[in-house]
N, C-alpha and C positions, 0 to 999 in steps of 0.2 A: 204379399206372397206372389209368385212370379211362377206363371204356369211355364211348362216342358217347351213348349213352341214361345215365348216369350226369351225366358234365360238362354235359350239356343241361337236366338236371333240378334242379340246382344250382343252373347258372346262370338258370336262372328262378326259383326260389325267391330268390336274393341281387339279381334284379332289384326283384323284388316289395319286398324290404326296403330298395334304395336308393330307391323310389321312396315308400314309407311306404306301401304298403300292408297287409291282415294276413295274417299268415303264423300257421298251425298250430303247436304246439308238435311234433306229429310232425313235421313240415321243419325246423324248427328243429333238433329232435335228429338228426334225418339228414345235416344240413350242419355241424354240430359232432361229428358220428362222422369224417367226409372231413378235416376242419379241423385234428382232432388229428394226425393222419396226415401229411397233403401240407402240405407249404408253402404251393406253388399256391393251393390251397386258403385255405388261410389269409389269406393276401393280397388274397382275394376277399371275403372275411368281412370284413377291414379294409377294403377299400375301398366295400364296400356301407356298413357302417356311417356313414363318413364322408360319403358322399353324402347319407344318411338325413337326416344332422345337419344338413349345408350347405343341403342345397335349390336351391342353384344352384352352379353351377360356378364354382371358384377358378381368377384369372387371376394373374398374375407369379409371382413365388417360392411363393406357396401351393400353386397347381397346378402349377405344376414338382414342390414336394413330393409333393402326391398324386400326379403322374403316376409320379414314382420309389417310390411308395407308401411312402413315410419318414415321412408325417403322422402326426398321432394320431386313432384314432376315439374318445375318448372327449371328450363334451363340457367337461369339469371341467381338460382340459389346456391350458390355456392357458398365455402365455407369462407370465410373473410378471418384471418388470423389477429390483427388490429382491432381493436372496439370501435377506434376513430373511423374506419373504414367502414366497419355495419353500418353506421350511419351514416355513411355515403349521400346515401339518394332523401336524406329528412328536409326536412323544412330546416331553413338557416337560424332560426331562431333555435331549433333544437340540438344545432352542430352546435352551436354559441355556448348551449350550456353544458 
């Protein structure tokens, strides 16, 4: 449970990060102490991140995604249409099979 001066402080530091600004590594470590913890939490960290990325807001199924927070925040996840190509980055023994 996350007191009113807690959740408030957060959310302005995961503001700051959706919008690209900089953020200390002390806030950083402060909002990845809550993150490990709450889900909530967590989900605010995903979704700052993804904003960071986007820059502008996803309309149809994307932002339907983000809005149910099911997106990915990492830049490098994209959708890969080939099976061969999801597995791109594996160990070669596992391209092999």
């Amino acid at each position: 449970m996350l007191t009113t001066a807690t959740r408030l402080r957060i959310q302005d530091i995961l503001r700051r990060v959706a919008q690209g600004q900089s953020v200390s590594l002390q806030d950083r470590i402060y909002v990845n102490k809550f993150a490990e913890h709450d889900r909530t939490v967590n989900s605010w960290v995903n979704r700052a991140r993804r904003m960071q990325l986007q820059q502008a807001p996803s309309k149809g199924l994307d932002g339907f995604l983000d809005d149910l927070d099911l997106g990915s925040e990492e830049e490098g996840d994209q959708y890969r249409g080939d099976l061969g190509d999801w597995f791109g980055n594996a160990s070669p023994w596992l391209r092999r099979d």
